[in-house]
C-alpha positions as CSV (number, residue, x, y, z in Angstrom):
1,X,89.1,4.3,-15.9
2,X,86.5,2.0,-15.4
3,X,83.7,2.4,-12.9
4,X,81.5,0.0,-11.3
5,X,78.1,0.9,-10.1
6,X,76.0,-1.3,-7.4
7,X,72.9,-0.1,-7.6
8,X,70.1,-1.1,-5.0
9,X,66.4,-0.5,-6.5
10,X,64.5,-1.5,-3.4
11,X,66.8,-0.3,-0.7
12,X,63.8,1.5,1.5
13,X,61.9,-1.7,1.6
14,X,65.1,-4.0,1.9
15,X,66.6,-2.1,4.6
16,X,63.6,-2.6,6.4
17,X,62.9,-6.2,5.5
18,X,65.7,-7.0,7.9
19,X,63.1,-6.4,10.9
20,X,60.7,-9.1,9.4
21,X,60.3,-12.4,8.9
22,X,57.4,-12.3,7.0
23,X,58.8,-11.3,3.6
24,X,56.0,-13.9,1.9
25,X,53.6,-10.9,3.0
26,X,51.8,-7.8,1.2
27,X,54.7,-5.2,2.5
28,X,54.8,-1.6,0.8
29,X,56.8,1.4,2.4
30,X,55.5,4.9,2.8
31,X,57.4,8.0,3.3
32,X,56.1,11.5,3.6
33,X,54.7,13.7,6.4
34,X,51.7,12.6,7.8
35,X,48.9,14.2,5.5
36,X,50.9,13.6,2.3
37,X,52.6,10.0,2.5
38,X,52.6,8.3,-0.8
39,X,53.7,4.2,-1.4
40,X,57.5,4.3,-2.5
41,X,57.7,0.8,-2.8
42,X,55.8,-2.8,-2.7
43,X,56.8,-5.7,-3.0
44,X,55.7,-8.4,-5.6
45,X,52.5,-10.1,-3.2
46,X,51.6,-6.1,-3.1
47,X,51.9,-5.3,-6.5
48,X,49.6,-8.3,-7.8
49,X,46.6,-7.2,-5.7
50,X,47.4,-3.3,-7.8
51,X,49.3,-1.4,-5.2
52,X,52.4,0.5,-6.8
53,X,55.0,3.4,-5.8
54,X,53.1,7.4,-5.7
55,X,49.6,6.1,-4.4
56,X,48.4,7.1,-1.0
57,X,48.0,4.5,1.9
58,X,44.2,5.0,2.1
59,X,43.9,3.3,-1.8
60,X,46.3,1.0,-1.3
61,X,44.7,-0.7,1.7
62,X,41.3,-0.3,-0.5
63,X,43.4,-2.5,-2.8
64,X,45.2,-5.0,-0.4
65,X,43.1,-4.8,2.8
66,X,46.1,-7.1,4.1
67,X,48.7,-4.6,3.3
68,X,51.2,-4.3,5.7
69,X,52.6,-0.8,5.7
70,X,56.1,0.0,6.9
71,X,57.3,3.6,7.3
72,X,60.2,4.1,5.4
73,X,64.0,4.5,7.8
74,X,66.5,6.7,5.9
75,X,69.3,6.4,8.4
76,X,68.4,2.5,8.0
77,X,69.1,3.0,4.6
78,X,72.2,5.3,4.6
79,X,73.8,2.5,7.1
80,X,72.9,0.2,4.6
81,X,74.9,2.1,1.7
82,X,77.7,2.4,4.5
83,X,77.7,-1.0,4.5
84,X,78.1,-2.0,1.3
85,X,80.6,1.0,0.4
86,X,83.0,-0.8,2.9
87,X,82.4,-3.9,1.0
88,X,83.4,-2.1,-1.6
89,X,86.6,-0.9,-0.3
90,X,87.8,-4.4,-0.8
91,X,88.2,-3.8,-4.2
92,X,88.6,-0.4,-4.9
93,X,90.2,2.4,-3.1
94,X,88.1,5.3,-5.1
95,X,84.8,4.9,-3.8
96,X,81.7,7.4,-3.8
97,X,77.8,7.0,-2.7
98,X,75.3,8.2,-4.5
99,X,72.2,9.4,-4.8
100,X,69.3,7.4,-5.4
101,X,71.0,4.1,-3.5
102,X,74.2,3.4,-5.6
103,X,77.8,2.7,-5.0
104,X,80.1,3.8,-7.8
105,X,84.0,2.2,-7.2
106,X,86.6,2.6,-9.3
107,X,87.9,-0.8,-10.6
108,X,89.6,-0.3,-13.6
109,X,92.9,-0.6,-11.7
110,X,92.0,-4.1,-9.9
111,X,90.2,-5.5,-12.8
112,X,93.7,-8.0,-13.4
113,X,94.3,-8.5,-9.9
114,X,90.4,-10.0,-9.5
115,X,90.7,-12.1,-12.6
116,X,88.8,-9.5,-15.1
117,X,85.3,-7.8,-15.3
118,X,83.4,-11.0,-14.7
119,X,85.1,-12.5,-11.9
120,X,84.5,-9.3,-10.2
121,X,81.2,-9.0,-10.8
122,X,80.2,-12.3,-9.5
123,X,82.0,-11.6,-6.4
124,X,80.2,-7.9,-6.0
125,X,76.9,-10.0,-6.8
126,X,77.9,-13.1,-4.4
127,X,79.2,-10.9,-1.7
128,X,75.9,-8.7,-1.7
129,X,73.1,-11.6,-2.1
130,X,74.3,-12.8,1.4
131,X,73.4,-9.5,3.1
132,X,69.6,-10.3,1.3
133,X,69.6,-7.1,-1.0
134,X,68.8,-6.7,-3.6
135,X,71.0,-5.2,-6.6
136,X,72.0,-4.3,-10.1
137,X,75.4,-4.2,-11.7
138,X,77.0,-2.5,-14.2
139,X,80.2,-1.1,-15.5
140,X,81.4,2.2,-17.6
141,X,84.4,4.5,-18.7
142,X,82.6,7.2,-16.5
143,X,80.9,7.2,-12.6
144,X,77.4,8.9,-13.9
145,X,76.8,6.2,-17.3
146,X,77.5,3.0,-14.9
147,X,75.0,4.6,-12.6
148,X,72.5,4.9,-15.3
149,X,73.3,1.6,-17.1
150,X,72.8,-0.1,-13.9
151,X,69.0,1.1,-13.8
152,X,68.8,0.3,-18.1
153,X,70.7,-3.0,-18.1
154,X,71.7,-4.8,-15.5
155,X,74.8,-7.0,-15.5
156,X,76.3,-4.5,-18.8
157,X,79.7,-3.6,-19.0
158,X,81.1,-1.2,-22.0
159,X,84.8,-0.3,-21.6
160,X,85.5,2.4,-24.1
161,X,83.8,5.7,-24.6
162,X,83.4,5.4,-28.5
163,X,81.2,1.8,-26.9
164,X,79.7,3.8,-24.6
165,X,78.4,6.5,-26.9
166,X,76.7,4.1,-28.6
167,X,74.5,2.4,-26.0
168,X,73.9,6.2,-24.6
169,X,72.4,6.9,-27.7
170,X,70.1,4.1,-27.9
171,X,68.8,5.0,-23.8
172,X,64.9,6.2,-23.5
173,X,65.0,9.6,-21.8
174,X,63.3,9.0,-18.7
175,X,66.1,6.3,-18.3
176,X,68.9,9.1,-18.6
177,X,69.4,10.2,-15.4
178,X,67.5,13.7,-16.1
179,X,65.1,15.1,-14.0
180,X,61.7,14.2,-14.5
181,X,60.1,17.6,-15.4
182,X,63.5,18.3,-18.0
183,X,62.0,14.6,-19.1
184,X,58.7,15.8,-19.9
185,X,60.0,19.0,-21.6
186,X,61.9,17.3,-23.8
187,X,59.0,14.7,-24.7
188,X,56.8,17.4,-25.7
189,X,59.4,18.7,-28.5
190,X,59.0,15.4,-29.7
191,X,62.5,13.8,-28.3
192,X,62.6,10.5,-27.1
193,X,66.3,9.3,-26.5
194,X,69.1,10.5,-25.4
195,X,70.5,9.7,-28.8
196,X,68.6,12.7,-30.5
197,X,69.8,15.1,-27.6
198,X,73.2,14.3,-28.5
199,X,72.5,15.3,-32.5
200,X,71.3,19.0,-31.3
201,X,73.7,21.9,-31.5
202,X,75.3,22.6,-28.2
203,X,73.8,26.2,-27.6
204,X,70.1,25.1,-28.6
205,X,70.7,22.0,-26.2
206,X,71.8,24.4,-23.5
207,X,68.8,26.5,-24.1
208,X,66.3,24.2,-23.7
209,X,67.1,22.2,-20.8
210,X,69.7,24.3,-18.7
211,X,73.0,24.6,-17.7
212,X,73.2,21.3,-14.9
213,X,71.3,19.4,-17.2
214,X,74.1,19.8,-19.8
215,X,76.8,19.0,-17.5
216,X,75.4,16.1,-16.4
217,X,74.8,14.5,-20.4
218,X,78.4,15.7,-20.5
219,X,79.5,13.8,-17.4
220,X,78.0,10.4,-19.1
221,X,79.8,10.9,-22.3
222,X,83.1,11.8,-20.2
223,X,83.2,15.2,-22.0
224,X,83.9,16.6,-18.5
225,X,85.7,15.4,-15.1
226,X,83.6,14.5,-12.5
227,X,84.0,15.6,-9.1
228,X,82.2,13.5,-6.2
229,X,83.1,13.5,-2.7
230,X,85.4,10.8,-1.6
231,X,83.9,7.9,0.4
232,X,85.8,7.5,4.0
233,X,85.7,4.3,5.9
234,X,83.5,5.2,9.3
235,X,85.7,4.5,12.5
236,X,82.6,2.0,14.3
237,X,79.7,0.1,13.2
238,X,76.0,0.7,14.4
239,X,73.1,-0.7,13.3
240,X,69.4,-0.1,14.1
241,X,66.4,-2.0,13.3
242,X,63.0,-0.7,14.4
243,X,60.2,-3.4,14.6
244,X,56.8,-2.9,13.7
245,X,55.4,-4.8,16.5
246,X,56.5,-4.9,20.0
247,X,59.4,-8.0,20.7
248,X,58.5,-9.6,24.2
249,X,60.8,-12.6,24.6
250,X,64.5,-12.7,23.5
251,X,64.1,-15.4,21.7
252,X,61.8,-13.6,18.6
253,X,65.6,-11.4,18.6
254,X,67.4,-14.3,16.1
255,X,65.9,-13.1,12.8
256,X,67.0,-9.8,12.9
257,X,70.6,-10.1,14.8
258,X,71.3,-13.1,12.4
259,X,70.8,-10.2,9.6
260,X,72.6,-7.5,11.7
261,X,75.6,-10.0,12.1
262,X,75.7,-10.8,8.5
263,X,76.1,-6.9,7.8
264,X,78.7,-6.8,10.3
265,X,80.4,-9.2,8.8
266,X,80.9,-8.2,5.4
267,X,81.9,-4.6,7.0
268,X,84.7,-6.5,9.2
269,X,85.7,-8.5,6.0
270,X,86.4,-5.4,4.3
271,X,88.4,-3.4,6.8
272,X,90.5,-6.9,7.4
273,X,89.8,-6.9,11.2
274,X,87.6,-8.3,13.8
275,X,85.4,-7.6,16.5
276,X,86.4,-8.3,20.2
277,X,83.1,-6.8,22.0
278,X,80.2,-5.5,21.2
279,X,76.8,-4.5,22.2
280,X,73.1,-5.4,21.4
281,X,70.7,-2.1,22.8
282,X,67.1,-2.9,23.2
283,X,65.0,-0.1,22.7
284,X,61.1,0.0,24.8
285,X,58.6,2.4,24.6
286,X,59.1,4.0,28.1
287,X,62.5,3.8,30.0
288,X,66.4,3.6,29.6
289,X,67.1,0.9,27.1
290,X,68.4,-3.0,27.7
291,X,72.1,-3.2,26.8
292,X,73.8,-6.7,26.6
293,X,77.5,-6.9,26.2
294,X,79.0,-9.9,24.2
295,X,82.6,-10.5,25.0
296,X,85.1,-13.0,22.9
297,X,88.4,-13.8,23.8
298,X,89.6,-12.7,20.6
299,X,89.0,-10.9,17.7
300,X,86.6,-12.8,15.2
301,X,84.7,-11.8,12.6
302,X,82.1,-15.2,11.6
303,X,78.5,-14.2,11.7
304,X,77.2,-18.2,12.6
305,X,79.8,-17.7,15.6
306,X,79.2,-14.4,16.6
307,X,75.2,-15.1,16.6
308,X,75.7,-18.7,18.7
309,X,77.6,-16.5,21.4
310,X,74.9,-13.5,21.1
311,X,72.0,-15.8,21.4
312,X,73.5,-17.5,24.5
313,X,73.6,-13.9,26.3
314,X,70.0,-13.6,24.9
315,X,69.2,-16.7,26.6
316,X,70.4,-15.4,29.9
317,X,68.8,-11.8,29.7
318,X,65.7,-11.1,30.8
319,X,63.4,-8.2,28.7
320,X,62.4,-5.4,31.6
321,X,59.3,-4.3,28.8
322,X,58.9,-5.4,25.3
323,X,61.5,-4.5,23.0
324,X,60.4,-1.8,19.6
325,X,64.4,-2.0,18.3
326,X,67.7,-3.3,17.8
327,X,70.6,-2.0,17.9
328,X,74.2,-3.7,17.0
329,X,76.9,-1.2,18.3
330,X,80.9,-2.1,17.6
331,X,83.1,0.6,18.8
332,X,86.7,-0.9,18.9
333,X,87.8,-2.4,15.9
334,X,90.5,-4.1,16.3
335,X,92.5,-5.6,13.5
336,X,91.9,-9.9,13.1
337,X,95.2,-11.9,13.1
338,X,94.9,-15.4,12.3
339,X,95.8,-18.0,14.2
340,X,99.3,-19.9,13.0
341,X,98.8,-23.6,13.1
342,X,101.2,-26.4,12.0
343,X,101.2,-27.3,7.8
344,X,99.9,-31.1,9.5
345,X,97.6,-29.5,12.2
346,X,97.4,-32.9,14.8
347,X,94.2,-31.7,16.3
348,X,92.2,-34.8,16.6
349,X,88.8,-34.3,13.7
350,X,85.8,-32.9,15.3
351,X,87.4,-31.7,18.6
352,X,86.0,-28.6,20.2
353,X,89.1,-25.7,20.4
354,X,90.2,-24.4,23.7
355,X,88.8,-20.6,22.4
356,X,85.5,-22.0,21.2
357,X,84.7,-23.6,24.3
358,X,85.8,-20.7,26.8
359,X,83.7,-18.2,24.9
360,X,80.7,-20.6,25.2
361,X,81.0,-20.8,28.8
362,X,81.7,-17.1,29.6
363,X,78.3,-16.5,27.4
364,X,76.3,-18.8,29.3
365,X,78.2,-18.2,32.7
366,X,78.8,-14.2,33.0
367,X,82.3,-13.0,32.0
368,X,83.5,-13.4,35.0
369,X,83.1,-17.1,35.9
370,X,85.8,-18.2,33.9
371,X,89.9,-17.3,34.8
372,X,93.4,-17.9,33.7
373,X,96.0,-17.7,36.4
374,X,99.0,-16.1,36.2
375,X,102.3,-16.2,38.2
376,X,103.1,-13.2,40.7
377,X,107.1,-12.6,41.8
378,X,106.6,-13.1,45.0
379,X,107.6,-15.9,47.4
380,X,104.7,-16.0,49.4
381,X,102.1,-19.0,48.5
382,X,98.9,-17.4,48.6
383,X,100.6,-14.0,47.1
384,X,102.7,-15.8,44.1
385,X,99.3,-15.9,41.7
386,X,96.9,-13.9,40.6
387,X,93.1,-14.4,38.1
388,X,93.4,-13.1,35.0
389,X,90.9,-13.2,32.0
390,X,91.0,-16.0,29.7
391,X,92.5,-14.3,27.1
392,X,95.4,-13.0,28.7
393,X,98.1,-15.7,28.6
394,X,101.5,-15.1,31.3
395,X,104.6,-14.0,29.7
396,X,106.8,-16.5,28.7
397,X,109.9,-16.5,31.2
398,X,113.3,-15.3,30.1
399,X,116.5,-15.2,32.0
400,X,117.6,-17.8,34.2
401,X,115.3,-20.8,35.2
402,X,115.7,-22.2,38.5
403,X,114.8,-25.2,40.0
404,X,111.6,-25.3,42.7
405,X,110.8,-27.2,45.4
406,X,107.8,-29.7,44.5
407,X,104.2,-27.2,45.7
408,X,101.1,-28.3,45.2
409,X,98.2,-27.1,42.2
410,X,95.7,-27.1,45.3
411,X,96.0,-24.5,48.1
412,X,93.7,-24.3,50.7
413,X,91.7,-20.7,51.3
414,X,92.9,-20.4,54.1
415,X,95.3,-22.7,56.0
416,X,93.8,-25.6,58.7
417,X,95.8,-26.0,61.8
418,X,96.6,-30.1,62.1
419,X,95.6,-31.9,65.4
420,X,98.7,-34.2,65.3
421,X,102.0,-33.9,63.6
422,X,102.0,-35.6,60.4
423,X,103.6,-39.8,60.6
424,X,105.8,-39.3,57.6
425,X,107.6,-36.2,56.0
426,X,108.3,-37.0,52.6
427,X,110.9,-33.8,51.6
428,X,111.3,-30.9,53.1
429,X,111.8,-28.0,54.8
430,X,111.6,-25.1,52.7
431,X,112.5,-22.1,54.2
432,X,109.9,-19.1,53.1
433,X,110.5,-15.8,54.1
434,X,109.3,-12.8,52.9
435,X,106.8,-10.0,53.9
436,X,108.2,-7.6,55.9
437,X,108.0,-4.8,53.8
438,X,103.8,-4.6,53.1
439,X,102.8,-5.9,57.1
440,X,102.4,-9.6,55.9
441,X,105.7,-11.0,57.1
442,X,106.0,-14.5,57.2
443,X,108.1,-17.1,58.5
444,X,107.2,-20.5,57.8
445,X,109.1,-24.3,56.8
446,X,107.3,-26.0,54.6
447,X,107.1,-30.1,54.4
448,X,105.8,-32.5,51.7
449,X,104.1,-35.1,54.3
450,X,101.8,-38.4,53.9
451,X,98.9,-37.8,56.7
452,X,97.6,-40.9,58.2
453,X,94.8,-41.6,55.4
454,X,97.4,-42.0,53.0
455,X,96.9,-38.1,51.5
456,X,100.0,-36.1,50.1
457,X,100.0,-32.7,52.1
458,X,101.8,-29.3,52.0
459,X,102.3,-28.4,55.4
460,X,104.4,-25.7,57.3
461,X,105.5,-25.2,60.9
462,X,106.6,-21.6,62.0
463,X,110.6,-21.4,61.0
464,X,112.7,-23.0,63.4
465,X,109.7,-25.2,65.1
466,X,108.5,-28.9,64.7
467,X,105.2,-27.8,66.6
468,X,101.5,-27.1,65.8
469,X,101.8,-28.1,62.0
470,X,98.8,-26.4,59.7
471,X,98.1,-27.7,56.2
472,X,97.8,-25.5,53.5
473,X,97.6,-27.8,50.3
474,X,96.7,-31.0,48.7
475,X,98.9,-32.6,46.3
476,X,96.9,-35.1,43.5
């Protein structure tokens, strides 16, 4: 076996990045209740003016008066992992998450299909820069040495254990995946590498640093089978992002829901489907939140389109109070079937699709100013058609096809009683009768007929009469 191990060192302060624009800025992240919250991460403008991960907030605003402190969001980070897990998936069907921030997948049995270890790797690494992230990469015979080779070195990949035993040996302690008090133990015997644990008889090993602590240098040499619980793909997609300052116009929305879409994305990329609805949630600080429903007309998956339609709903929504959060909520995910187009697609260059353009206009419109029309069996003009959404095309017709009388596209709301018989009937009559059943009975001839300014007409008299004609349609 070979594992792969995507390890993500500033996940707390990435996963929370994603609310912010201002990633040029002194950030650090803080987690802890409220009398004992220590710095768990800053980023590089921090950590030049001296702030670094265990002090407390009161010293490192002493240090950076600028500091911008964010509290750290653990479900932000766990949907994060989800995230990338799924991305995984693409790749691997053995996948596990694991503690501190990693994803460990299984690629030994893909490695041919991907084009070998490095091919693979760049596409982990190219698929995972996109979503902003940051993360290492490395690759091992066993789940638990990747994991810790991905801290020690990024980008290594050993794929035997008498290899891996090696480059074990040659690891500093505190890089060894033990806990840091076993860590300090062992320093003060005099041990500095995991190399000079490995030399000490088995019983004396077990002695001085325990039981799990043996199992787990067992578990990087492949000595013993590991047992991790077996990622499972979740069955919907929600994503939150909490801002640190309060959000008063849609507009300031883009930055984060470009970043949200982007994670949606990949996680539509890797289940091979698409998304045909979904919702943004506004959160405020007093009352229900703000939802906004984006509809497509079919499944798509393309975070520039997804965003153009979002931010077009945006533009049409007005914020009740300031917004404090984000949320991207997909509950149906429906699988994405590509369109089938012609080897020599005739389309002329540049022109806008039928799809595009509808979803465009139902974004900027409301979803219910734009309709197909479908055909209804029933004889009656104003009862043989019906609206239908966009997206719902009429059923092709099978069986035997007869031959209409010409109608016109254009019927009137309601028919307009004509002061003088028409001058000229072009065809006609046809005989319409139908009705009885439901209360609506009707019995009524209907005429093609020129009316004096020159106009094509549908007309009808009652059946049987040549008296008070009405119009009911336009012809073009």
């Amino acid at each position: 076996m070979l594992w792969a191990c995507l390890r993500f060192p500033q996940l707390a302060f990435d996963a929370l990045r994603a609310a912010s624009a201002t990633a040029s800025a002194a950030l650090a992240v803080s987690d802890g209740p409220a009398q004992q919250r220590r710095i768990v991460f800053a980023n590089d403008a921090a950590r030049s003016a001296g702030v670094h991960a265990g002090q407390n907030p009161a010293t490192a605003h002493a240090l950076c008066p600028q500091l911008q402190l964010l509290a750290r969001d653990v479900a932000a980070e766990q949907q994060a992992l989800q995230t990338f897990a799924t991305l995984a998936s693409r790749y691997s069907s053995l996948i596990h998450l694991r503690e501190p921030a990693a994803v460990l997948l299984e690629v030994g049995a893909s490695l041919n299909l991907f084009g070998g270890w490095p091919a693979l790797q760049r596409r982990l690494r190219e698929e995972v820069a996109r979503s902003g992230f940051a993360c290492r990469i490395a690759a091992a015979p066993t789940a638990s040495a990747a994991q810790v080779l991905a801290d020690a070195d990024d980008g290594i990949a050993l794929t035997t254990l008498a290899v891996l035993q090696g480059a074990l040996a040659q690891l500093p302690l505190a890089q060894g995946g033990l806990e840091p008090g076993t860590v300090a133990a062992l320093h003060g015997m005099g041990l500095r590498t995991l190399g000079q644990l490995f030399r000490l008889p088995r019983a004396e090993l077990a002695r001085r640093i325990g039981a799990p602590a043996l199992a787990h240098l067992d578990r990087l040499r492949g000595r013993i089978a590991e047992a991790w619980p077996r990622w499972q793909p979740p069955a919907r997609f929600v994503r939150r992002l909490e801002f640190e300052a309060a959000v008063h116009a849609t507009t300031m929305l883009a930055f984060p829901l470009q970043r949200l879409l982007r994670e949606l994305e990949l996680f539509l990329i890797a289940r091979d489907g698409g998304v045909q609805r979904f919702t943004l949630v506004l959160g405020h600080e007093r009352g229900a939140s703000t939802r906004i429903p984006v509809g497509l007309l079919a499944p798509q998956r393309d975070a520039a389109r997804l965003l153009e339609l979002a931010r077009v709903r945006l533009e049409r929504s007005a914020l009740p109070a300031p917004a404090w959060s984000l949320t991207l909520q997909v509950d149906e995910l429906p699988p994405l079937v590509p369109l089938h187009r012609e080897l020599f697609d005739a389309r002329e260059q540049g022109r806008l699709d039928w799809q595009a353009l509808a979803e465009r206009l139902r974004a900027r419109l409301g979803e219910d100013a734009l309709h197909g029309l479908a055909c209804v069996a029933d004889h009656r003009p104003a009862r043989a058609w019906r609206h239908t959404p966009p997206d719902m095309a009429a059923p092709a017709a099978r069986g035997e096809v007869h031959q209409l009388p010409m109608r016109p596209f254009w019927l009137l709301q309601r028919p307009l009683a004509l002061h003088h018989a028409p001058p000229r009937i072009l065809t006609g009559p046809e005989r319409i009768e139908s009705g009885w059943w439901d209360g609506h009975d009707q019995r009524r001839d209907y005429y093609v007929v020129e009316l004096r300014s020159g106009q094509r007409a549908w007309a009808f008299v009652e059946a049987g009469s040549h008296t008070h004609w009405t119009l009911h349609g336009w012809f073009a």
